[in-house]
C-alpha positions in Angstrom: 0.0 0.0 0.0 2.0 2.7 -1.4 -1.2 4.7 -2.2 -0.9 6.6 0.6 -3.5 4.9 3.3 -0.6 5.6 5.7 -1.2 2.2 7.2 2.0 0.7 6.1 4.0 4.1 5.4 6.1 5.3 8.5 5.1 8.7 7.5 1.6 8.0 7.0 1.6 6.8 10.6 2.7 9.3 11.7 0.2 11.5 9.8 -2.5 9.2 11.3 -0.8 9.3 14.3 -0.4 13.1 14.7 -4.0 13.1 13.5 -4.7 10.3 16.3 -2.4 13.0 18.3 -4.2 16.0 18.1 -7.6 13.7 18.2 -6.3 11.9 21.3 -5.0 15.0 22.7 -8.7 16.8 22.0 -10.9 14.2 23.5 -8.0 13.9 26.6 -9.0 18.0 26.9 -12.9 17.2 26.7 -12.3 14.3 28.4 -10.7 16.2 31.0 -13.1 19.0 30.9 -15.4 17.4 33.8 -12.4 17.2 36.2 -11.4 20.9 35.7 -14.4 21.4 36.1 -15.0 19.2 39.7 -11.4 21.1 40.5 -12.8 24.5 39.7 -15.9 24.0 41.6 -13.8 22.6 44.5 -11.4 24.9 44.4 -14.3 27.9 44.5 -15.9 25.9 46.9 -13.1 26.1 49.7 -12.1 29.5 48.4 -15.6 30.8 49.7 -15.6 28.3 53.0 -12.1 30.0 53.8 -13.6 33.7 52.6 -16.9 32.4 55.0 -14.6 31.9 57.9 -12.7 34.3 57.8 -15.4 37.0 57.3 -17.7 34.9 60.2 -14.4 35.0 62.6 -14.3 38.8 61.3 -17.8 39.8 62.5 -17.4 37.7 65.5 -14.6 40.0 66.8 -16.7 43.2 65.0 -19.9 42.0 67.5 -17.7 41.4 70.2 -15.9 44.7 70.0 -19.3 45.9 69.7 -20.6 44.3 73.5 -17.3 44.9 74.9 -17.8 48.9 74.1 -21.7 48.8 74.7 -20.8 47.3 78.5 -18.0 50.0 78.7 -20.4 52.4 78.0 -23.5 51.5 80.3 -20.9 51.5 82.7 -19.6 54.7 81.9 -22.9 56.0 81.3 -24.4 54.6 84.5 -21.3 56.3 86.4 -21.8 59.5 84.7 -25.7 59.4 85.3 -25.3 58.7 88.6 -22.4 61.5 88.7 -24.9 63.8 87.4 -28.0 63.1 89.1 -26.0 63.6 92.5 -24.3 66.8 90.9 -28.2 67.3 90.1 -29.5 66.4 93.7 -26.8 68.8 95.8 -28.2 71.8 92.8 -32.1 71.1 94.5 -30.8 71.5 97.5 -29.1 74.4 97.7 -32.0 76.0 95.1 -34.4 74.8 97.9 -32.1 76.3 100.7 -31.8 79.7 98.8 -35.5 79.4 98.1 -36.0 79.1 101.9 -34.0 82.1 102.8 -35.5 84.5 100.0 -39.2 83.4 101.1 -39.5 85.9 103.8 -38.3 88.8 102.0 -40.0 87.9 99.2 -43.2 87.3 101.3 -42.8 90.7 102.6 -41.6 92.1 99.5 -44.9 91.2 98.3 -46.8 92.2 101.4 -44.8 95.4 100.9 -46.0 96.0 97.3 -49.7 95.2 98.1 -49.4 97.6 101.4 -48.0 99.8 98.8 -51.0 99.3 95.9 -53.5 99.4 99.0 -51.6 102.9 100.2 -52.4 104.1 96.6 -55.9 103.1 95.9 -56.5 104.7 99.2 -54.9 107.6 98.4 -57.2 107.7 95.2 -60.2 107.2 97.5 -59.5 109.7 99.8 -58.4 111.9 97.2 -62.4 111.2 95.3 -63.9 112.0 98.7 -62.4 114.9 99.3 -63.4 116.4 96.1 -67.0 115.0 97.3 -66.8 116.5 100.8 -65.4 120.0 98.6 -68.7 119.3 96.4 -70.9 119.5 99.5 -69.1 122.1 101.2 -70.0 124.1 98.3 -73.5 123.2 97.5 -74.0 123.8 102.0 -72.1 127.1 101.4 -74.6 128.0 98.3 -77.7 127.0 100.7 -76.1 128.9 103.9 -75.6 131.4 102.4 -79.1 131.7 100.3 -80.5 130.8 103.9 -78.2 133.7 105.3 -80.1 136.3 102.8 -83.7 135.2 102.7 -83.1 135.4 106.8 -81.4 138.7 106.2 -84.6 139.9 103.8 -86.8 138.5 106.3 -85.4 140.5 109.1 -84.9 143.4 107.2 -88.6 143.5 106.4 -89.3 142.6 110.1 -87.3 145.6 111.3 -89.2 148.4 108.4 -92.5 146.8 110.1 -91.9 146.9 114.1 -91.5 150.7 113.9 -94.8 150.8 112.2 -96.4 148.3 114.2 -95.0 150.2 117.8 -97.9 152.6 119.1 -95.6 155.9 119.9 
């Protein structure tokens, strides 16, 4: 078989064997295409269980970080509050206090301002009376004195009639 089969001829073999090559070498890559693939997918597969633990192991420490400063704080805050409301407590007290010691000037401060507005509307009253009592004065003046002349007429008529009415 010199026709060129390539079954017989070294260099046909090794045509049909490069073609048997690149065949064998194509269906070893398909072939192998399922176990790159299992490797891929196992290879991702730890790749994100590592990632997973070390992003779990990283919010563990951010959440205890997190409890570790929120019992820092309510006991700093409960400290401070009770700081304060002691701070808070010794302020009412000496408020109170000054309170107490202001109450009886203030009492007579006020006692002193009402005397004061009662002085005034007095003063008002007495002030509207008097112009009352200076009202009557005047009208018993008027009525005197229109008392004084009609007595005065009355007398002065009484004396022009006694000489008349005397017999000498």
């Amino acid at each position: 078989d010199s026709g060129g089969t390539g079954t017989n001829n070294p260099e046909g073999q090794k045509q049909v064997h490069g073609l048997l090559d690149v065949g064998d070498i194509r269906s070893r890559l398909l072939d192998h295409k399922p176990v790159i693939n299992a490797e891929i997918r196992y290879f991702v597969k730890e790749f994100e269980e590592k990632r997973g633990h070390r992003e779990s192991r990283l919010l563990e420490s951010v959440n205890k970080m997190v409890v570790e400063t929120n019992e820092q704080m309510q006991l700093t805050d409960f400290e401070t509050m009770i700081k304060q409301l002691s701070e808070v407590k010794k302020r009412c007290k000496s408020s109170h206090l000054r309170f107490r010691l202001c109450e009886p000037s203030f009492v007579l401060l006020t006692e002193s301002t009402k005397l004061q507005e009662n002085m005034d509307h007095l003063k008002d009253e007495r002030a509207e009376f008097l112009k009352e009592q200076q009202k009557l004065k005047e009208e018993v003046d008027e009525e005197h004195k229109k008392a004084v002349e009609q007595l005065h007429t009355k007398y002065f008529k009484m004396q022009e009639e006694l000489p008349k009415s005397l017999p000498f």
